[in-house]
Structures are given as C-alpha cells and as structure tokens.
BAKOL-230108 format. One record per residue (C-alpha): residue in one letter; x, y, z. Coordinates in steps of 0.25 Angstrom, whole numbers, plus 5000, padded with zeros to 4 digits. Each point is the difference from the previous one (the first is absolute). Example, Ala and Ser with C-alpha at 12.3 -4.5 7.8 and 13.67 -1.06 7.14 Angstrom:
A504949825031 S500650144998 
This chain:
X520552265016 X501050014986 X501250075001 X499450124990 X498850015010 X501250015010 X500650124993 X498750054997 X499550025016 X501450055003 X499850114989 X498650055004 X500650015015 X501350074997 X499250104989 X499050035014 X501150015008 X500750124992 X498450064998 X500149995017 X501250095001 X500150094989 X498450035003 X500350005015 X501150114997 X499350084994 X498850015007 X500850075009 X500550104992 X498450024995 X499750025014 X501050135005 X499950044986 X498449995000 X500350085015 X501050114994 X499150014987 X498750005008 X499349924991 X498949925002 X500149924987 X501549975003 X499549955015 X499049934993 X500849924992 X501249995009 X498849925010 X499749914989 X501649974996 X500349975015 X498649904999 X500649954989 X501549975006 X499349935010 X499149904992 X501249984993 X500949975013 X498749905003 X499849964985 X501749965001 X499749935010 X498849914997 X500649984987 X501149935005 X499149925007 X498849974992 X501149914992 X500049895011 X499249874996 X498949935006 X500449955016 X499049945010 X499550145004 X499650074986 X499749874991 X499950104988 X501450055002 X500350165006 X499550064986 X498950095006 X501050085009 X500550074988 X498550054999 X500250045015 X500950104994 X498850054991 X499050015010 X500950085011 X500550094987 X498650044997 X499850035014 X501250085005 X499650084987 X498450015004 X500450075013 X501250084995 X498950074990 X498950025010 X501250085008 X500450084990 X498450034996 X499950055015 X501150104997 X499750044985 X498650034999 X500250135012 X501250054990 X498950004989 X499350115007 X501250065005 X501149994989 X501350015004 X501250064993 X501049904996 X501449984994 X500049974984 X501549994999 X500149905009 X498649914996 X500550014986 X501749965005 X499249885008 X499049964988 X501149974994 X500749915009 X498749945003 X499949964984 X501449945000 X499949925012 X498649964996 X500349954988 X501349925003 X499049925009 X498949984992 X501049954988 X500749925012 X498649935003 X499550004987 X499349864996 X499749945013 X499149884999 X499249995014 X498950095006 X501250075012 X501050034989 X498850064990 X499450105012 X501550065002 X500450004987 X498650104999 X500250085011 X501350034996 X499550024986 X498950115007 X501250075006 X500750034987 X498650044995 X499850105012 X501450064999 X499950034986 X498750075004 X500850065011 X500950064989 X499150054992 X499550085013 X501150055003 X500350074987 X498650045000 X500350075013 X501250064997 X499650104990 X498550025007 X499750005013 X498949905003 X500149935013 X498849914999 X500449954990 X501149915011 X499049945009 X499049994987 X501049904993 X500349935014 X498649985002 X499749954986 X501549905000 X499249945015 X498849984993 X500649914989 X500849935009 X498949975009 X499049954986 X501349914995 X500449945016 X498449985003 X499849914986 X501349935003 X499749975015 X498749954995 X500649904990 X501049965012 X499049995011 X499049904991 X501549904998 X500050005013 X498549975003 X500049904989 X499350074990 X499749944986 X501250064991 X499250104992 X500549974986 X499349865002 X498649965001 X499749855007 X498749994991 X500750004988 X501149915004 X499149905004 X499150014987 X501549984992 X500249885007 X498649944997 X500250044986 X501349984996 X500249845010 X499249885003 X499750055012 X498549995002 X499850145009 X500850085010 X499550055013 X500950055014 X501150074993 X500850115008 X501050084994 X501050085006 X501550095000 X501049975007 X500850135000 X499450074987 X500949894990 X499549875003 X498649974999 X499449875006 X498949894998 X499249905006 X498849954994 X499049885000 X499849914986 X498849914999 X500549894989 X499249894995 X500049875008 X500649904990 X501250105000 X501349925001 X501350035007 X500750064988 X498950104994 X499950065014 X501550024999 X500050054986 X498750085006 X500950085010 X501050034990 X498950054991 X499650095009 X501350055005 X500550034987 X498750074998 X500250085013 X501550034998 X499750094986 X499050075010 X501250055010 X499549885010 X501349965006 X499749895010 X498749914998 X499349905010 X499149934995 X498949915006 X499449884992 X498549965004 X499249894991 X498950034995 X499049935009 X500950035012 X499450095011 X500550125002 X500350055014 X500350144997 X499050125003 X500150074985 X500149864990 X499250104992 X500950104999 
C-alpha cells in the first residue's frame, strides 16, 4: 500500500472517529431533551443519531481493519469487513425505526402537547452537529463510508424539518403535527436504509454489480479481439469498489504463445475501461472439450 493510500485510510478513520463522539454526545442530549420536550420527533431522531454513533464506533473499527492484506485465512484481503459496518448500520437503524413506529403511530390518535422552544433550541443543535459530520465524511469511496455519510445527511434533513415544526408550533397549536413529522422522518429512513441494505446484502451474496451486464462484456470481447467466443464468465464485487472477472476464451487452434498473451492483455485492457479490476481468464482451443456445465453461456 503507497504512503498516500496510508494518509488516506488514517484520514477516513480519524473523520469516523470525531463523527463517533460528537454524534454519541449528542445523542444524549436528544434523548433528555426529547424527554423534557416530550417530543416524539426529537425521540425519533435521537434513536436514529444513537444507531448512528454505533455504526460508526463498528464502521471505525472495521475500517481499520479492512486495510489488512490478503493472509492464508482471507486470500482476498479483510476489504469486506468495512461492508460489515454497512450491513450492521442498516440494521441497528431497521429495528430502531420499527421502535419508534411502535410509539408514534398511538400519539397520532392521541396527540400530545409538546415543548417548541425547546424542539426549535435542539433543531438547532441537531443542524450544527449534523452538518460538521456530514462535511467530516464528505467524499468517502466505499459502500460503509457512503451509507453513514447518508444517514447522517437524513439527520440534517430531519432536524431542519424539526425546525420548521417547531416554529410552526410555536405560533399554532397543533400537536399532530410532532408525531406526524416523526412518522413521515421514519418512513424515509426506512425507504433509504431498505435500498442500501438491498445493494449490501447482494456484495455479500455475490451479486452481479448492477451497473454491469455479463452479456454485453462477453459480446465486447468477441467483437473488439481474436477471441472466437466467450462462455463461463462470473463477475463479482469485492466490497462495492473492485469488481472481479473470471471468464472462459475459446481461441483458434493454430494460436501461438504470444497472441494468446497479447490476447489476455487485449482483453484486460478492454475489461479495465469497464471498471473490471482484477481479470482471470481461462484459455481453451478451439477443438478442446470443454468440461464445464454452461460452455454456452
């Protein structure tokens, strides 16, 4: 690893490290003030900051160590435990929402009367503190980094909406509108966290990388190299950033040594500008029998 990649992990873990604390803090300030203020939306959204503080004590963590190399017991390198950090985020924040869903939805039937001063004194806060993390994460390349940098980005949305409530509610009294704006700030969340975990859970299942279709990165090679076909390829991420390759190339039989190199490079090349880091590939003659089950594919 270069020394700027160095500076560069040691960065992103010390911008998740001050998200940790200054998020942790104030989470429990938006707890006992959510209590004194008796506000559902606050609650709400003092559940999510404290999901949050945790995935980011996991996500400091596990991005500390997704930076070790490949070793005899993970031949890829430790990459996919930042992605761990993703996948328990998205969680802790699933369960959090149901909890809070559990506890609005009565309140909408039952408004209660709640505290504006104070909601609009913490809407505040919640924006400044917000917003230093998000500019702290701002820019972060893999899938862990890109999921807290959006929930924390959610919160800043949610307590501008808290803020707009809360002056709303300070010259009319309409107190369904609190557990009306904590229900709608869950219901986003839940839309945002459900897409994310969806992306997370298919890296982790080996999932085709969406943006990439194997039908039309076979027919490019076909096309574009002496390769006669192409058939057996499986494409893969490793953590959201690097995509791998193997495929099967049938070439012509009187094919020599240095046009099957200058064959592989070819399609390297080719495969790089596609966002294919890493490529295996498998070269079969032309009258060769194939013994895999898809040499059609």
């Amino acid at each position: 690893m270069s020394e700027h990649q160095h500076e560069h992990d040691h960065s992103a873990a010390g911008n998740i490290k001050f998200a940790f604390f200054l998020n942790l803090s104030f989470s429990i300030i938006e707890i006992i003030g959510g209590l004194l203020t008796n506000s559902m939306a606050i609650l709400s959204d003092a559940l999510h900051d404290l999901g949050d503080s945790i995935s980011l004590a996991v996500s400091w963590y596990l991005e500390n160590f997704s930076q070790k190399g490949a070793d005899k017991d993970f031949s890829y390198g430790y990459a996919r435990f930042s992605l761990l950090g993703a996948l328990i985020n998205s969680i802790v924040l699933i369960l959090g929402s149901f909890f809070i869903l559990s506890e609005v939805i009565p309140r909408l039937f039952n408004p209660q009367a709640v505290h504006p001063e104070g909601m609009l004194f913490l809407s505040l806060l919640g924006i400044v503190v917000n917003g230093i993390s998000v500019l702290k994460l701002r820019g972060g390349s893999s899938l862990n980094k890109e999921v807290v940098s959006w929930h924390l980005m959610e919160d800043l949305l949610g307590w501008t909406a808290v803020l707009i409530v809360s002056i709303i509610l300070i010259f009319k009294s309409i107190p369904v509108l609190d557990p009306l704006l904590s229900l709608l700030i869950n219901f986003y969340i839940l839309y945002n966290v459900f897409s994310k975990l969806k992306r997370v859970l298919n890296i982790f299942l080996q999932g085709v990388p969406g943006e990439i279709e194997i039908g039309n990165l076979q027919q490019k090679i076909e096309n574009e190299t002496s390769a006669l076909s192409v058939h057996h390829t499986h494409l893969w991420t490793l953590a959201g950033e690097n995509n791998f390759l193997s495929t099967h190339v049938i070439i012509p039989d009187q094919f020599s040594k240095e046009e099957i190199i200058k064959l592989k490079s070819e399609i390297k090349d080719l495969l790089a500008a596609e966002k294919i880091d890493h490529v295996t590939v498998e070269i079969e003659y032309k009258n060769e029998q194939c013994e895999s089950e898809d040499c059609d594919i």
